[in-house]
TORPA-4810 file (N, C-alpha, C, O; in nm, 3 decimals):
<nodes>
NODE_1_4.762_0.448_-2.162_4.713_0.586_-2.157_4.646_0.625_-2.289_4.536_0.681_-2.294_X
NODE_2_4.732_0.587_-2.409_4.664_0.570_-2.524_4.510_0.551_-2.564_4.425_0.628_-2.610_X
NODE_3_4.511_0.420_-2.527_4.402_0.357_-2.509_4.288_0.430_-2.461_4.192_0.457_-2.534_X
NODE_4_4.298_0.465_-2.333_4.199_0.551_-2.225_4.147_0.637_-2.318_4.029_0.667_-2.331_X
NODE_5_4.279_0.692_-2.408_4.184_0.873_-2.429_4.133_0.787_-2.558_4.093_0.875_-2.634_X
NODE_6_4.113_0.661_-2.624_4.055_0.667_-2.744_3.965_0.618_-2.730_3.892_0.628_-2.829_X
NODE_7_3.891_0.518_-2.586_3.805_0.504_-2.567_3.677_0.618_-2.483_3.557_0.590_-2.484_X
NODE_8_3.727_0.729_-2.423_3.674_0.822_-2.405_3.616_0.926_-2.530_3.511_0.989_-2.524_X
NODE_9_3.718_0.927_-2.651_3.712_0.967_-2.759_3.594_0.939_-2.848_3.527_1.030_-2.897_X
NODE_10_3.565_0.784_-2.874_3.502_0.711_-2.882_3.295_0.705_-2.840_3.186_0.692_-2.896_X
NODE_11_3.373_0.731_-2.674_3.212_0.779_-2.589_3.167_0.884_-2.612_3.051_0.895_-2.570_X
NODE_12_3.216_0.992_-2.673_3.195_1.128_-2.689_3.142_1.120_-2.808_3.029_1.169_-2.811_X
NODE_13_3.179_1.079_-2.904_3.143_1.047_-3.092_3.021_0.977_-3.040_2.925_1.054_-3.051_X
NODE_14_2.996_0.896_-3.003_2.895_0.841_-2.990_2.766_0.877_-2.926_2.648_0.849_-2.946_X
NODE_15_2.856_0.979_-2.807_2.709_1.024_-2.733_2.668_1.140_-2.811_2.545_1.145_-2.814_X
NODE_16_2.741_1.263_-2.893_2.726_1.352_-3.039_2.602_1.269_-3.148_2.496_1.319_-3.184_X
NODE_17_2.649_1.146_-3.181_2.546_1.105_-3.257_2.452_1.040_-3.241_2.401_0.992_-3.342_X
NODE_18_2.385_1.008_-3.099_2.297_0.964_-3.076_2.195_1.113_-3.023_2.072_1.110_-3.022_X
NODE_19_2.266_1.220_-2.989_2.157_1.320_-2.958_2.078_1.356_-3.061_1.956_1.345_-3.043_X
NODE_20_2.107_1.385_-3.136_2.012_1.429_-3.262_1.892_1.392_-3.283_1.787_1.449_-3.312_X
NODE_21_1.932_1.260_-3.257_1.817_1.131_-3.331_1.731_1.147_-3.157_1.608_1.149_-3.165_X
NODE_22_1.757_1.152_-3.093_1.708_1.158_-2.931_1.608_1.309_-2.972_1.490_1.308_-2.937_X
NODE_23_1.654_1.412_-3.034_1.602_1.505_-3.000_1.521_1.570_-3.117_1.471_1.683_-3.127_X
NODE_24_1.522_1.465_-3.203_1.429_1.465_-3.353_1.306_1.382_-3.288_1.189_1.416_-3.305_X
NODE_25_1.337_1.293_-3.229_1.227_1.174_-3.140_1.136_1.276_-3.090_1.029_1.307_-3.142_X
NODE_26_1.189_1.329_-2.982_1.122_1.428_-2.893_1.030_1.536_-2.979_0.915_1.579_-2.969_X
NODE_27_1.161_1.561_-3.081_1.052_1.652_-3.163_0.896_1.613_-3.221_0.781_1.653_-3.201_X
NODE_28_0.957_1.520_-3.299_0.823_1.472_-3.379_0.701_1.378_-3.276_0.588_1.347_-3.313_X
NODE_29_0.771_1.342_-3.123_0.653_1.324_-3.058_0.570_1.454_-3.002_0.449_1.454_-2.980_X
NODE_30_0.655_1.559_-2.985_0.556_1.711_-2.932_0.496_1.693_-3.043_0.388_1.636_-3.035_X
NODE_31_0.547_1.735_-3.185_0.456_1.771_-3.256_0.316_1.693_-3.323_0.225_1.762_-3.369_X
NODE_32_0.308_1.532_-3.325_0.199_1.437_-3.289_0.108_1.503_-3.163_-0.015_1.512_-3.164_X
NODE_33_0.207_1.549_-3.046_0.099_1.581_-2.980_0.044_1.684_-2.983_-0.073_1.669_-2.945_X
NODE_34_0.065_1.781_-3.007_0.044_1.892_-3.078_-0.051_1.928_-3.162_-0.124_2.026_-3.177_X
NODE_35_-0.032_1.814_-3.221_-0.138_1.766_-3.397_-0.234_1.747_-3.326_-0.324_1.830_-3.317_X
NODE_36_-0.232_1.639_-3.266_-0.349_1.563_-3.219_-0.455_1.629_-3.136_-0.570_1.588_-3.132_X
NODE_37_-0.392_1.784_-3.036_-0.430_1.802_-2.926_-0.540_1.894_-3.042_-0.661_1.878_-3.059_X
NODE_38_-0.455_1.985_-3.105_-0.544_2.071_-3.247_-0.671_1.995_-3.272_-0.779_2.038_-3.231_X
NODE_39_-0.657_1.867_-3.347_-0.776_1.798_-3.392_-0.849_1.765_-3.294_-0.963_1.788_-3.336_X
NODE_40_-0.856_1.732_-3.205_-0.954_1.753_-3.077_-1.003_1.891_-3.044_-1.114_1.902_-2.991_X
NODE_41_-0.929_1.999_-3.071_-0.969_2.120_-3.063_-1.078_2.160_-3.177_-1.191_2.186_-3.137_X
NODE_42_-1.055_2.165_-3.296_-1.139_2.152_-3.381_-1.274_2.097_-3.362_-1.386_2.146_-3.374_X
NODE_43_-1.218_1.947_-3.319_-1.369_1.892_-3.338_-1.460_1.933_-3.240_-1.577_1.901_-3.256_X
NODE_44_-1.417_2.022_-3.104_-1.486_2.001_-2.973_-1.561_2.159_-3.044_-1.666_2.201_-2.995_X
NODE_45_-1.487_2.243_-3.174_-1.545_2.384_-3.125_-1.572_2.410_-3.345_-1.490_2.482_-3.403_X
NODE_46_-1.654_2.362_-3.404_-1.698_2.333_-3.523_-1.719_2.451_-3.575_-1.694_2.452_-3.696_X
NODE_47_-1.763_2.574_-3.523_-1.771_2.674_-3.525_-1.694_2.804_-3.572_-1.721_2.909_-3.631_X
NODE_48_-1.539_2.721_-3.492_-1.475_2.830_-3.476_-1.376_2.820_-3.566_-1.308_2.720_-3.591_X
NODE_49_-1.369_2.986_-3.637_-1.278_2.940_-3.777_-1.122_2.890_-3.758_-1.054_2.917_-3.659_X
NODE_50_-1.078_2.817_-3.865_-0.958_2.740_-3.849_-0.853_2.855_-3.900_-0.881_2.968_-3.942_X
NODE_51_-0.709_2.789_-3.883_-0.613_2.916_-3.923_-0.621_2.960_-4.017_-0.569_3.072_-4.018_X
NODE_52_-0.697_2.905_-4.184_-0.664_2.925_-4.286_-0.759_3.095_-4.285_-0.750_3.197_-4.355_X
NODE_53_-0.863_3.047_-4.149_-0.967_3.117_-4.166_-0.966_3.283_-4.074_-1.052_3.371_-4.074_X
NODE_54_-0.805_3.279_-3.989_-0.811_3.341_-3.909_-0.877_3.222_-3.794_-0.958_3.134_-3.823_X
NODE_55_-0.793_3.256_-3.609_-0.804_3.229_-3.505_-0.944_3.313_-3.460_-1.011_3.404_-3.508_X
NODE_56_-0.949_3.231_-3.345_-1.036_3.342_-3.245_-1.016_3.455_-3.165_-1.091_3.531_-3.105_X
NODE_57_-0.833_3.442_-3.189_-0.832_3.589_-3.138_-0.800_3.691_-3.247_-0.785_3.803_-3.198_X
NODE_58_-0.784_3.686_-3.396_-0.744_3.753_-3.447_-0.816_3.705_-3.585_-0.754_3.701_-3.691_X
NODE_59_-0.956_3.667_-3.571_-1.044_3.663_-3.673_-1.142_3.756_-3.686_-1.122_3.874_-3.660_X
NODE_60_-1.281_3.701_-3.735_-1.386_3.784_-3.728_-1.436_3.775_-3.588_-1.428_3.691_-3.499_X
NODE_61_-1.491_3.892_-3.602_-1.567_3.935_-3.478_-1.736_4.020_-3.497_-1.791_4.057_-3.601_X
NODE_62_-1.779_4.028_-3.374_-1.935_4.106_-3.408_-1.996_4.043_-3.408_-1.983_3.922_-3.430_X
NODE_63_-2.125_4.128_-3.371_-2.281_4.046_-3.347_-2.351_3.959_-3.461_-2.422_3.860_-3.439_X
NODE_64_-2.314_4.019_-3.608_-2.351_3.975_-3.718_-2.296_3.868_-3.793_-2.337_3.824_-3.900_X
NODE_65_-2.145_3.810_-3.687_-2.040_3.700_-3.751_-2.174_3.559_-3.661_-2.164_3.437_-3.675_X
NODE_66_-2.232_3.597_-3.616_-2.311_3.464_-3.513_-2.409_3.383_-3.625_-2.475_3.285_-3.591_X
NODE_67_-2.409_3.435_-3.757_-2.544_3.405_-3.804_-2.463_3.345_-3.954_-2.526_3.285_-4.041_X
NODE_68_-2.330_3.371_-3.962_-2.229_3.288_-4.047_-2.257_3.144_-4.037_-2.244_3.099_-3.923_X
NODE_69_-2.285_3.079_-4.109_-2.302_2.915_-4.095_-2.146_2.857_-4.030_-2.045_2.928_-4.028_X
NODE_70_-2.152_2.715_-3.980_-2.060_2.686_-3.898_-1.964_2.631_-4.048_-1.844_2.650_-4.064_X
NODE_71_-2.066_2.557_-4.150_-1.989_2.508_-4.244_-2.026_2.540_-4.380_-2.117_2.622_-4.393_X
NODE_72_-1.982_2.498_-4.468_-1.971_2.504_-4.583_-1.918_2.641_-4.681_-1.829_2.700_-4.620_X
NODE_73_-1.943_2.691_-4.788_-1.919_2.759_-4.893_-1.928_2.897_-4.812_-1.823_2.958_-4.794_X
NODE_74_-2.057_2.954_-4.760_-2.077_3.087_-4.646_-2.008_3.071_-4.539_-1.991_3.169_-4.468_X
NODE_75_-1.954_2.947_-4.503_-1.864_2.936_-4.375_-1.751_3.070_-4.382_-1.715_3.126_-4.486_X
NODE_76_-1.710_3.102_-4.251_-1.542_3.148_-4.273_-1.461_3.101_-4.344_-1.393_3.150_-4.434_X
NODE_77_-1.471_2.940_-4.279_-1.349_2.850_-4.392_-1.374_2.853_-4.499_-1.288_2.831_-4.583_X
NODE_78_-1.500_2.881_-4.531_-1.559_2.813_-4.719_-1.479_3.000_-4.771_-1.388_3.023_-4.851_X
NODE_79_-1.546_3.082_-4.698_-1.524_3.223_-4.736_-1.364_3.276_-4.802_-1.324_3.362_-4.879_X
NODE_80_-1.303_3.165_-4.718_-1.136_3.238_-4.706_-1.070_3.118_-4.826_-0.958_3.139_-4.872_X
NODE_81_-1.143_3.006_-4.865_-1.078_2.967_-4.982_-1.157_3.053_-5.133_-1.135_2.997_-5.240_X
NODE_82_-1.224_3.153_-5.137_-1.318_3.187_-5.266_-1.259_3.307_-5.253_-1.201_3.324_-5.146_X
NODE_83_-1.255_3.413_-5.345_-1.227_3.529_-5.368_-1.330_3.611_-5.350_-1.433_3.546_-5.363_X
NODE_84_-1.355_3.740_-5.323_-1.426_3.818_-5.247_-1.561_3.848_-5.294_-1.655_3.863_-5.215_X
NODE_85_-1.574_3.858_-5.435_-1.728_3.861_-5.446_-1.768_3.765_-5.451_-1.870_3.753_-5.383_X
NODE_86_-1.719_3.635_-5.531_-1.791_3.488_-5.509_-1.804_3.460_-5.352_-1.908_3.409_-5.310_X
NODE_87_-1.711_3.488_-5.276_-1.740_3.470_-5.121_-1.861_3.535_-5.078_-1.929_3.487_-4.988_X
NODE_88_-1.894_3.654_-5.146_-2.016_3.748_-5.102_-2.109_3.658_-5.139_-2.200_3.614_-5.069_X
NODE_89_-2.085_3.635_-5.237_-2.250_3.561_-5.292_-2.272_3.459_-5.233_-2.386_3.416_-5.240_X
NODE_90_-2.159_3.377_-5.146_-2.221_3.264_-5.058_-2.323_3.303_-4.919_-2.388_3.218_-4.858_X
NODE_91_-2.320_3.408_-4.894_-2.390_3.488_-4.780_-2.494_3.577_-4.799_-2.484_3.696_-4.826_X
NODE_92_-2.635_3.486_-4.778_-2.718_3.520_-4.803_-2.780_3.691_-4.716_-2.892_3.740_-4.724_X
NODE_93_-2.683_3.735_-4.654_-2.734_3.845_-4.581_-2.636_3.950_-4.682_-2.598_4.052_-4.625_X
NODE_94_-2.606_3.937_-4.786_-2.491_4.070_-4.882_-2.575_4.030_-5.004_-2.548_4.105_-5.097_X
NODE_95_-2.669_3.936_-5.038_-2.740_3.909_-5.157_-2.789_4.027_-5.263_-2.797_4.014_-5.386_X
NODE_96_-2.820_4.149_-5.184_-2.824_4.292_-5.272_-2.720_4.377_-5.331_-2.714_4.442_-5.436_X
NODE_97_-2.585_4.343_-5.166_-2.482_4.376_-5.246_-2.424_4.323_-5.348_-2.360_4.390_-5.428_X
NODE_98_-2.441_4.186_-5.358_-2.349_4.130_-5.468_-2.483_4.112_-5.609_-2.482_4.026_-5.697_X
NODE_99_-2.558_4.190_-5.595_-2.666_4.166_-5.739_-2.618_4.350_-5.788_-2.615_4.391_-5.904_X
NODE_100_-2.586_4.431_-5.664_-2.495_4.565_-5.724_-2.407_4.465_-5.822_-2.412_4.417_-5.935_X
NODE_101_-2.344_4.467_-5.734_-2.178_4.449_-5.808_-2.213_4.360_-5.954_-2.138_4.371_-6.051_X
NODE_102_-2.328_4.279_-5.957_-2.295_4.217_-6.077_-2.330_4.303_-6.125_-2.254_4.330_-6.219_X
NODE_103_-2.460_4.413_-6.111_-2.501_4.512_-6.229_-2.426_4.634_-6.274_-2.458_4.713_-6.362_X
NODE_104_-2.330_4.634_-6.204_-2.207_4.704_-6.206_-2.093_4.674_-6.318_-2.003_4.743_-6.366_X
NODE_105_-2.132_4.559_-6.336_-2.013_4.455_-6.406_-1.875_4.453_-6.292_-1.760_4.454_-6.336_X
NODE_106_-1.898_4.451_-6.179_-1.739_4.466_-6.117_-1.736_4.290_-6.027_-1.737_4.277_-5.904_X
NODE_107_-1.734_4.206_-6.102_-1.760_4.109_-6.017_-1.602_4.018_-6.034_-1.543_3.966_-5.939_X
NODE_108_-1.557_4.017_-6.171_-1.426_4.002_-6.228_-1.305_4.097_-6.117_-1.205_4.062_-6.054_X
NODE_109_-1.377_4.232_-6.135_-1.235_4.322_-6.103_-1.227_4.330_-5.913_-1.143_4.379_-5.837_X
NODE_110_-1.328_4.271_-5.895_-1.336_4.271_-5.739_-1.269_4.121_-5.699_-1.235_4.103_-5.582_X
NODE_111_-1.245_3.975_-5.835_-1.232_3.890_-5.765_-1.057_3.846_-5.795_-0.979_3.761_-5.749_X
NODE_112_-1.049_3.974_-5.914_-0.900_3.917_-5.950_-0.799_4.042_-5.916_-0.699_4.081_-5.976_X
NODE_113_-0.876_4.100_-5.777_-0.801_4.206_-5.726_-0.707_4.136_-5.599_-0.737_4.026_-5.553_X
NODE_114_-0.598_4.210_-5.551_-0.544_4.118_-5.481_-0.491_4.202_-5.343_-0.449_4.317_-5.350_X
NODE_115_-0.499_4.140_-5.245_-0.503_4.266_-5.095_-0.541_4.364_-5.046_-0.470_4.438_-4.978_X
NODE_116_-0.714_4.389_-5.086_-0.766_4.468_-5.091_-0.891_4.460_-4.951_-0.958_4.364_-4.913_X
NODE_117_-0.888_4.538_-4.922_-1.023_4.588_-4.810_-1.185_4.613_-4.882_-1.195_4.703_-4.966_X
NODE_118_-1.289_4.543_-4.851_-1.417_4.557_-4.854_-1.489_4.604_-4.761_-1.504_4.532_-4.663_X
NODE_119_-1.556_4.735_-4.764_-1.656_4.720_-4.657_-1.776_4.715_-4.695_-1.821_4.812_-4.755_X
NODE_120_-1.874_4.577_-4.664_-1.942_4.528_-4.699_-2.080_4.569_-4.705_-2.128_4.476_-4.639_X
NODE_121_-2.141_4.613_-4.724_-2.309_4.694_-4.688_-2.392_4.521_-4.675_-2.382_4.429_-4.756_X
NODE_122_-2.481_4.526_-4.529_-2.611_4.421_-4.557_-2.682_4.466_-4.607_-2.695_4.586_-4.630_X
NODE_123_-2.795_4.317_-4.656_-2.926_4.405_-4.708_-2.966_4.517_-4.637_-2.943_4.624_-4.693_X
NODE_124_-3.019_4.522_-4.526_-3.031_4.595_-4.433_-3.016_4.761_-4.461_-3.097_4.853_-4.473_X
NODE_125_-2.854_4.748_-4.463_-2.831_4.869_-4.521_-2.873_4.940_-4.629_-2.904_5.059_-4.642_X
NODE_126_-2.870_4.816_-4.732_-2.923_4.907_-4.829_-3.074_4.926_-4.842_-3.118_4.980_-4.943_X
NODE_127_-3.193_4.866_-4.698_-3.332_4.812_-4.713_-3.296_5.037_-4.641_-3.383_5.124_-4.635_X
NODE_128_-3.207_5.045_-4.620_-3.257_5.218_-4.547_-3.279_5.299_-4.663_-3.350_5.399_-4.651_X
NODE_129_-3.222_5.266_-4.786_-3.233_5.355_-4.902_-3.372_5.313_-4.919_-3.427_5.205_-4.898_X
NODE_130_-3.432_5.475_-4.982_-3.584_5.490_-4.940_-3.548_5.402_-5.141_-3.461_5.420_-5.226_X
NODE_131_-3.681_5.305_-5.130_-3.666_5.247_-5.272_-3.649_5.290_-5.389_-3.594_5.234_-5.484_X
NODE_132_-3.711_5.422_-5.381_-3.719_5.488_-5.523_-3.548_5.526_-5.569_-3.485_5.504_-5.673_X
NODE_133_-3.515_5.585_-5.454_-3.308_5.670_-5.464_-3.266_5.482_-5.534_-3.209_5.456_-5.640_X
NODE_134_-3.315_5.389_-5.435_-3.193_5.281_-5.459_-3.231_5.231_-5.600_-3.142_5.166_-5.654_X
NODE_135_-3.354_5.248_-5.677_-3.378_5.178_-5.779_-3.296_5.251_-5.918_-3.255_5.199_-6.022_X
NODE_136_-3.291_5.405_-5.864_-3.232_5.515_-5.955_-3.080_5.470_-5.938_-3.008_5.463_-6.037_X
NODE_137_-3.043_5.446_-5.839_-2.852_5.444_-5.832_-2.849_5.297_-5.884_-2.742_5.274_-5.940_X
NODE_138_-2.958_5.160_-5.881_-2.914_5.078_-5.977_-2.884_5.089_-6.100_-2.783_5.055_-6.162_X
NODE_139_-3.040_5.169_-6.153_-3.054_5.175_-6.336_-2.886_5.254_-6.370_-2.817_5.215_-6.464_X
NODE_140_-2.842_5.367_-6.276_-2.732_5.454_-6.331_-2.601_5.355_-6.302_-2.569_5.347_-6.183_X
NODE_141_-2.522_5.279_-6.396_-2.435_5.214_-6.383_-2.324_5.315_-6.331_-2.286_5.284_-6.218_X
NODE_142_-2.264_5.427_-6.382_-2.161_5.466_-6.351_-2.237_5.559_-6.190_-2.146_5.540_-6.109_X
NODE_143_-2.293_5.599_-6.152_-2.319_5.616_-6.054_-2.319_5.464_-5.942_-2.259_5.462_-5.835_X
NODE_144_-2.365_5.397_-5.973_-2.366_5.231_-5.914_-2.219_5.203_-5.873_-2.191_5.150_-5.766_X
NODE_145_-2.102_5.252_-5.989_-2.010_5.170_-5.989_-1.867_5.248_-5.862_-1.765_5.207_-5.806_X
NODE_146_-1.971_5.418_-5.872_-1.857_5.505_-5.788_-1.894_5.475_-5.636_-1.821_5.459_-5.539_X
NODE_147_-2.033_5.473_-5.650_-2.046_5.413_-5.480_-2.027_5.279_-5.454_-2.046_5.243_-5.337_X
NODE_148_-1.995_5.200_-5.531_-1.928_5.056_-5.477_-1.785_5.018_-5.455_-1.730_4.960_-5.362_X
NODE_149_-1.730_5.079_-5.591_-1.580_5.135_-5.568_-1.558_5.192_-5.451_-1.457_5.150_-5.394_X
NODE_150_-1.627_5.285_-5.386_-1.569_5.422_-5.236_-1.595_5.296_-5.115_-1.549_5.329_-5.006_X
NODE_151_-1.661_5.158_-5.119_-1.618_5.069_-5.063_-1.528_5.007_-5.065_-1.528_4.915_-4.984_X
NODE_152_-1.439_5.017_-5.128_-1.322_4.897_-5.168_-1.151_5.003_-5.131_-1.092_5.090_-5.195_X
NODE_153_-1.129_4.944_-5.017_-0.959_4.989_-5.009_-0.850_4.920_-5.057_-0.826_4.812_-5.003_X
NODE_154_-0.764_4.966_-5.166_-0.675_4.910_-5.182_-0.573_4.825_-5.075_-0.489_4.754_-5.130_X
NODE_155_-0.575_4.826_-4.978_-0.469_4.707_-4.913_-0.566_4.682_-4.778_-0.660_4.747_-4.732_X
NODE_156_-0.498_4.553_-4.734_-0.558_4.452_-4.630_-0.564_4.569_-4.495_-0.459_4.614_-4.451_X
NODE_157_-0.691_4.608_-4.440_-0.651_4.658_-4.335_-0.722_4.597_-4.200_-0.841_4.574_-4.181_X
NODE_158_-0.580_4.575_-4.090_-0.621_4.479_-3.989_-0.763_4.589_-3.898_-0.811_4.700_-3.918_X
NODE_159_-0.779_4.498_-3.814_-0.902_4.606_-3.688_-0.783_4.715_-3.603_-0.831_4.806_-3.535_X
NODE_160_-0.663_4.704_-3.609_-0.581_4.769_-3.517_-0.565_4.929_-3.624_-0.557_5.037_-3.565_X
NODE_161_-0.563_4.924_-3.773_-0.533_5.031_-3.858_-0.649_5.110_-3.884_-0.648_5.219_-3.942_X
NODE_162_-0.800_5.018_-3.814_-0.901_5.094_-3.828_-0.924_5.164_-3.696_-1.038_5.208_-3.682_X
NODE_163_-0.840_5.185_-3.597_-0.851_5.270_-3.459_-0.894_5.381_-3.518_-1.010_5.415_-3.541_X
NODE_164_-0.809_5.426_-3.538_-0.843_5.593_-3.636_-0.729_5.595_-3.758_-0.607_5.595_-3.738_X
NODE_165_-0.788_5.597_-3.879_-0.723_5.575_-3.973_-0.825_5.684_-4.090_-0.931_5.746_-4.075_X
NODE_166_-0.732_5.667_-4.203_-0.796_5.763_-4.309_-0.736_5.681_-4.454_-0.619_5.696_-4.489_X
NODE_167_-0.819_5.606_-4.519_-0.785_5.526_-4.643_-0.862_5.581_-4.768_-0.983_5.602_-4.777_X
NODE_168_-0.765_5.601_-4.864_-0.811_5.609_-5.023_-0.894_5.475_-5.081_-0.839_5.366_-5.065_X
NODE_169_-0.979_5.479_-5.125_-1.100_5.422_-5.158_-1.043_5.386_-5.312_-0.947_5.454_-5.349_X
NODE_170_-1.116_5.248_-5.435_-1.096_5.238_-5.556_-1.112_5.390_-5.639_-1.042_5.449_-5.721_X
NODE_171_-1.266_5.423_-5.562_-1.313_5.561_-5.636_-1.195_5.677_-5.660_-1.176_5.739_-5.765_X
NODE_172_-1.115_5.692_-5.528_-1.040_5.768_-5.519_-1.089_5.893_-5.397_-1.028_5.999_-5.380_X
NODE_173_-1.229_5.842_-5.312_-1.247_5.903_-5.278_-1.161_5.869_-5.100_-1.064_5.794_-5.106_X
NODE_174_-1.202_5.923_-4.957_-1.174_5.880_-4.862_-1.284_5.872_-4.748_-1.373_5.952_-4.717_X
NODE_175_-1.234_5.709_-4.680_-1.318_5.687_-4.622_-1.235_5.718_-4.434_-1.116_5.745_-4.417_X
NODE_176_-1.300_5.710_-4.363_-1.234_5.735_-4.213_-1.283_5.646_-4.123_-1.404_5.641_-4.102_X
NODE_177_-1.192_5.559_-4.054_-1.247_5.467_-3.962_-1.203_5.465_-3.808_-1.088_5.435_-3.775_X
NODE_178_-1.289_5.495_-3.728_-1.247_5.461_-3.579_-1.309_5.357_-3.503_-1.402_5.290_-3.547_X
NODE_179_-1.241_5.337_-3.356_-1.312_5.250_-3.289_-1.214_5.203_-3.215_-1.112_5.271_-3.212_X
NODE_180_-1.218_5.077_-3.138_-1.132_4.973_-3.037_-1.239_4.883_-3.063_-1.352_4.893_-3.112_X
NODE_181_-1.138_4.750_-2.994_-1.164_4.570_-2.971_-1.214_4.548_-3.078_-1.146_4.532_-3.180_X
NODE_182_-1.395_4.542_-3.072_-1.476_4.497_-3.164_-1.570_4.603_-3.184_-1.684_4.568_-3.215_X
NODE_183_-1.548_4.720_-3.174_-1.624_4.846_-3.201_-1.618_4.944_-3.268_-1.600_5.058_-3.225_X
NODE_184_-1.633_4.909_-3.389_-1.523_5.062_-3.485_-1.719_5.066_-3.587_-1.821_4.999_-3.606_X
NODE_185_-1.646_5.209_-3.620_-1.742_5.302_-3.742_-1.659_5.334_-3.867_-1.538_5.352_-3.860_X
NODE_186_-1.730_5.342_-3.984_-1.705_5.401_-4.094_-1.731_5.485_-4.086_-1.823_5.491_-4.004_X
NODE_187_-1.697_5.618_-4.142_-1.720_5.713_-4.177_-1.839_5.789_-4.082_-1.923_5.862_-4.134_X
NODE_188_-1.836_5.760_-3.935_-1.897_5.798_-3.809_-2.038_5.794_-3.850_-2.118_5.879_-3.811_X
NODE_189_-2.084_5.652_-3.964_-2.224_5.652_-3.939_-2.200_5.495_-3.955_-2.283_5.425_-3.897_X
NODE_190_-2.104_5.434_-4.021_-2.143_5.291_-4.045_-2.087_5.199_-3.940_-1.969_5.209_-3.909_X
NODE_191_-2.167_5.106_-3.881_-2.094_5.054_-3.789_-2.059_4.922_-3.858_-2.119_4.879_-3.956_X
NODE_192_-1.977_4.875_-3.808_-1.875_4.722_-3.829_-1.984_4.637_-3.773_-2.003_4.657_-3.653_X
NODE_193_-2.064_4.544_-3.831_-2.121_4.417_-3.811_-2.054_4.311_-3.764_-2.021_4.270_-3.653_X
NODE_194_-2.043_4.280_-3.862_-1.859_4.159_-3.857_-1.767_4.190_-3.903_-1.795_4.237_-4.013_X
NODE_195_-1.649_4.193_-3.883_-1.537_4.227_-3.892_-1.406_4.134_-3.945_-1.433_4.019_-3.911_X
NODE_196_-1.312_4.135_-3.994_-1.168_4.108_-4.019_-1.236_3.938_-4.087_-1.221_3.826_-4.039_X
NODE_197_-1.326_3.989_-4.235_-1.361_3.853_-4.245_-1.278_3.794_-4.374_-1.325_3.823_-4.484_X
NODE_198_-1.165_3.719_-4.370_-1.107_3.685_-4.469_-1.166_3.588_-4.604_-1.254_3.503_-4.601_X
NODE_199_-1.099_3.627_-4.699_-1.143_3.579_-4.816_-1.015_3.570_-4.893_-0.909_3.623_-4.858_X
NODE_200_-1.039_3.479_-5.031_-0.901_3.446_-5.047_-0.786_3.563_-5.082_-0.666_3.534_-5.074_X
NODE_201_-0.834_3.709_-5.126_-0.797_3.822_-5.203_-0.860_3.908_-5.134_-0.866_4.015_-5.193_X
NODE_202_-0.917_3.908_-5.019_-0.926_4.059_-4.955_-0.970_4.016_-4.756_-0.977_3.916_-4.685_X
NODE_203_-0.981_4.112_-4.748_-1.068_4.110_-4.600_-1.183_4.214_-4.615_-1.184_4.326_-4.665_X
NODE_204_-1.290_4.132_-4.548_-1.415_4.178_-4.535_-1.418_4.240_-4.431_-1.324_4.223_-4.353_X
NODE_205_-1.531_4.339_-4.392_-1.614_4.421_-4.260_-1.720_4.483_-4.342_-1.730_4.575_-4.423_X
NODE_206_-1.782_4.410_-4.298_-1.992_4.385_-4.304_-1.990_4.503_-4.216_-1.924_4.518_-4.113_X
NODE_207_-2.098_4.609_-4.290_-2.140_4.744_-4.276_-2.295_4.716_-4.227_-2.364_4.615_-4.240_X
NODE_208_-2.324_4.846_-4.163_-2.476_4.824_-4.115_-2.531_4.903_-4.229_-2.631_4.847_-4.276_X
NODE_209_-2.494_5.032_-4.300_-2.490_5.161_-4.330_-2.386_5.193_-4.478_-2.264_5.205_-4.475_X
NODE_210_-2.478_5.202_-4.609_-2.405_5.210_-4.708_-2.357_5.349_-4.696_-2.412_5.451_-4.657_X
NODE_211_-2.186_5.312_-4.760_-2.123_5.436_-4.775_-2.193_5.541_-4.871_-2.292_5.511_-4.938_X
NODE_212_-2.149_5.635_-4.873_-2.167_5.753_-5.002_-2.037_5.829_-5.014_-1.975_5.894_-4.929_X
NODE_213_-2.016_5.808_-5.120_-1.863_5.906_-5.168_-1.927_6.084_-5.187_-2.010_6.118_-5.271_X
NODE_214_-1.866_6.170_-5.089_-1.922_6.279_-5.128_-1.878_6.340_-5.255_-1.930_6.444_-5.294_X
</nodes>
């Protein structure tokens, strides 16, 4: 009788330490497949930014994210390893904004800032300033520097906080944002181009329409 229960004893210890290793197996084969199924995903869609870069459902968005290169330095991916104005300057459609910011001198304090919101003006935007106003708000640095600042929000804000929201600006002034999905406004004149575009120290949203701090 002895016997019986120490060889049952026995089967039990044994079948305890063989599960583990059974179910570490299992593990690390999902996750090979897993891996693997990803890297096929990647390669089939080159385009589409990777996690570092934000998903496709909870990345950038907008008509103006289509014209983002698939790779390199202006990529999403290239964008979200650089800090926010060097990221600007890889994108040849913010090339005015980021020749502000250098004449601003804010190119340092924009890149060693940390969880901060940009909303981005295109050329575009600023091609609406009739030339003469935009050549005057360059030469005036501290004028230059309050309307670039009233772009910049101190913390990361997702597309869900820009439904209807009301954020303090560097300037100190406030900006107001509404909208749903992929459709929101600044300050009920600027519309969102591209949206929720990460960078290593902030998130971007590319403006059609430069702000003005009243």
């Amino acid at each position: 009788m002895h016997a019986l229960r120490f060889r049952r004893t026995a089967v039990a210890v044994a079948a305890a330490a063989v599960l583990p290793f059974s179910l570490a197996a299992c593990s690390d084969s999902g996750a090979d497949t897993a891996s693997e199924a990803g890297s096929e995903a990647s390669a089939s869609a080159p385009g589409t930014p990777s996690t570092e870069a934000g998903t496709a459902a909870d990345g950038p968005f907008g008509p103006a994210c289509a014209a983002v290169p698939a790779d390199g330095a202006g990529s999403f991916d290239g964008m979200a390893k650089d800090p926010v104005a060097t990221a600007a300057s890889n994108n040849p459609e913010l090339s005015t904004l980021v020749a502000a910011v250098k004449q601003a001198g804010l190119v340092d304090t924009l890149n060693n800032a940390q969880n901060i919101t940009v909303f981005a003006p295109t050329n575009d935007a600023f091609a609406k300033i009739p030339k003469a106003d935009l050549d005057k708000v360059l030469a005036d640095k501290d004028m230059l520097t309050k309307i670039l600042t009233y772009h910049v929000v101190g913390q990361k804000l997702t597309p869900k906080q820009l439904e209807n929201g009301s954020f303090e600006t560097l300037q100190k002034g406030m900006v107001t944002t509404k909208g749903s999905g992929e459709d929101y406004t600044v300050n009920d004149s600027s519309k969102v181009v591209c949206g929720n575009v990460p960078t290593a120290n902030a998130t971007v949203y590319i403006v059609d329409t430069v702000l003005m701090p009243k």
